[in-house]
C-alpha angles and dihedrals in degrees: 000000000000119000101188097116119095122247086002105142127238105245087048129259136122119313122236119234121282114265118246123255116237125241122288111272124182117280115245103196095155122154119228134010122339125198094299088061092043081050098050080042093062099034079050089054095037087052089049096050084042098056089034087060098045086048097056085036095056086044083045093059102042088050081055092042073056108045101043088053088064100039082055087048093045089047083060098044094048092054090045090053094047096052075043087064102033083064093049094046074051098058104037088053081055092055098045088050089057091047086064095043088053093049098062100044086056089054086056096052092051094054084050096057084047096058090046109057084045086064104042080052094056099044083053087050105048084035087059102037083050084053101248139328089275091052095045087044105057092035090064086039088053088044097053111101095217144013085274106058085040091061095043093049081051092050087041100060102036084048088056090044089046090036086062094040093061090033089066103041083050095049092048101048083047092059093047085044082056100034080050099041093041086057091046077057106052093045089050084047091054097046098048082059100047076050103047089045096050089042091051094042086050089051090047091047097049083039085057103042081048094054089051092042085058088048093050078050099047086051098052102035079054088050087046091055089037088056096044092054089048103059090042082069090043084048100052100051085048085067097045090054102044087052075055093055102041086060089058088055100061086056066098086069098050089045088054093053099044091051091038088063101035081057093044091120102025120118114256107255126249129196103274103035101103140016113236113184132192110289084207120042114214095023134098129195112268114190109036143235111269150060106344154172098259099233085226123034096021104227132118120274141136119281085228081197141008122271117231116204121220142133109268128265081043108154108256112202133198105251088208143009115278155122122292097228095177137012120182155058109332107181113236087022094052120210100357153173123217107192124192107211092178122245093085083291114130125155140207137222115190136181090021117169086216141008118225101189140045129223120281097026118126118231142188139245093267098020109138110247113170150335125271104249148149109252134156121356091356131135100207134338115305134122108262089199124179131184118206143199109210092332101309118112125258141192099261090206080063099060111009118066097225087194096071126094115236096260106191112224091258088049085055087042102050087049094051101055090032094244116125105254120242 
């Protein structure tokens, strides 16, 4: 059965009247990005810097995680080493104060020894001006009046003789215990105070190593405040732009409104009605329509189409004969064609590198329409393509066969009547 009549469906019957086409609006057959692309281009920056922040500030916070730990270990250590030093201050004033004691003690020996030595003189000389210790002695033994007094002249003289003896010895023995326990002094003294100054150059040291450590903390608490000012600003203009971007995004809206009163009067479309063929041979939509991840922004939100991957500058086709209802930069959707087929039926060709037609041209089933791009919020070249009914979006695998091959109408015609197309 011929299918040369536009608008005629698929399965016969009379076709509806053509839709009118809108009015002329300015053709937008720019290469490249458009705002929506400049746009993705900043929020990509912005969500670098952003990551990139985090990032030093999480580094920031451990290293003051860090650093905080070993000022609290150097406070402690400062304090330990004080007390350190309070007990070696103790003990060297200990030590000083046995030095004098010492001292003194050592003075007292010596006048010991002094006072003793003068006696010891005076006993020799008397024993010698006395002529001796035998003559003394017996002098004192032939003066006693009785045997008591001479025994106890006798005791009495061998007790001076054996008195200095031990005097001596003791005296002696005293002087070497002082000499001995003067030096033990000293060398406690010495030592307290080897003690004391390694204890207070310790103290100084770790005072010191604590004063630098406030200032390492000082400094990165200061990087920490200086980041997160920093990506609140980030953050900030994030916002800014995603607000940005979710305006673009509901260009989807105002498409929805312009094809919802140019089909107005058209029938509702059935399965059956018209042909819509693949706008890209060889290719096959990629990422579905449906509740998705959004590339971009990452929230939820619905895949209003189906992506088609392909390398850009990919043809695009019309699948079926139609009116070219818009033609130009549509935010979010980048450089972009809307097409009324009639029947309620319009699609929709988004993130394309260049438009090849202008609205309200009419255009066939295999008419090049447009380059495969990446345009507007894209990651990367690919066919963002929607069909609609009556403006609202609809899953594309449920009207368009995406196995046959875009046949053009001359094409149609030539087969039906047997005769090779143009």
């Amino acid at each position: 059965m011929a299918t040369s009549a536009l608008w005629a469906p698929v399965t016969g019957g009379a076709a509806p009247a053509r839709p009118a086409a809108p009015a002329q609006q300015s053709p937008d057959a720019e290469q490249g990005g458009g705002g929506g692309t400049s746009l993705k281009a900043e929020y990509d920056e912005i969500i670098g810097q952003e990551a990139a922040l985090i990032a030093r500030i999480d580094r920031a916070r451990a290293e003051q995680v860090r650093l905080r730990e070993a000022l609290a270990k150097l406070e402690d250590d400062v304090k330990a080493k004080r007390l350190d030093l309070l007990v070696a201050q103790g003990e060297l004033q200990e030590a000083e104060a046995t030095t004098v004691r010492e001292a003194a003690a050592r003075k007292a020996a010596e006048q010991q020894v002094v006072d003793a030595e003068e006696r010891l003189r005076r006993q020799i000389v008397a024993s010698y001006v006395a002529g001796g210790e035998d003559t003394s002695m017996l002098d004192a033994i032939l003066k006693s009046s009785n045997g008591e007094d001479a025994g106890n002249a006798l005791a009495y003289s061998r007790a001076i003789v054996g008195d200095s003896d031990t005097l001596v010895r003791q005296l002696e023995a005293a002087r070497a215990e002082r000499r001995r326990a003067d030096r033990a002094a000293k060398r406690a003294r010495r030592k307290a105070e080897a003690r004391r100054d390694d204890v207070a150059s310790a103290a100084d040291f770790l005072a010191a190593a604590r004063d630098r450590q406030v200032g390492l903390v000082a400094d990165v608490d200061a990087q920490v405040e200086a980041e997160n000012a920093a990506l609140g600003e980030v953050q900030g203009r994030k916002a800014l732009v995603e607000g940005q971007i979710a305006s673009m995004n509901t260009t989807s809206d105002g498409i929805n409104m312009v094809l919802a009163d140019i089909q107005r009067g058209q029938p509702n479309w059935k399965p059956g009605d018209l042909l819509i063929t693949n706008p890209m041979p060889g290719y096959r939509i990629g990422s579905k329509f449906g509740q998705r991840r959004h590339p971009i922004l990452g929230t939820t939100r619905l895949h209003a189409g189906g992506d088609i991957g392909a390398p850009s500058g990919t043809p695009i086709y019309a699948p079926a004969d139609g009116i070219v209802i818009l033609a130009g930069d549509r935010g979010g959707y980048g450089n972009t064609t809307v097409i009324d087929h009639g029947f309620s039926v319009g699609t929709l060709y988004g993130h394309q590198s260049r438009i090849d037609v202008r609205p309200g041209q009419f255009v066939r089933r295999g008419e090049l329409i447009g380059l495969v791009g990446s345009t507007g919020l894209s990651t990367g070249p690919h066919l963002h393509f929607e069909t609609r009914l009556k403006g609202v979006p609809t899953d594309p695998e449920g009207i368009v066969d995406f196995t046959l091959p875009v046949t053009s109408y001359a094409d149609e015609a030539a087969a039906a009547f047997g005769q090779p197309g143009d």
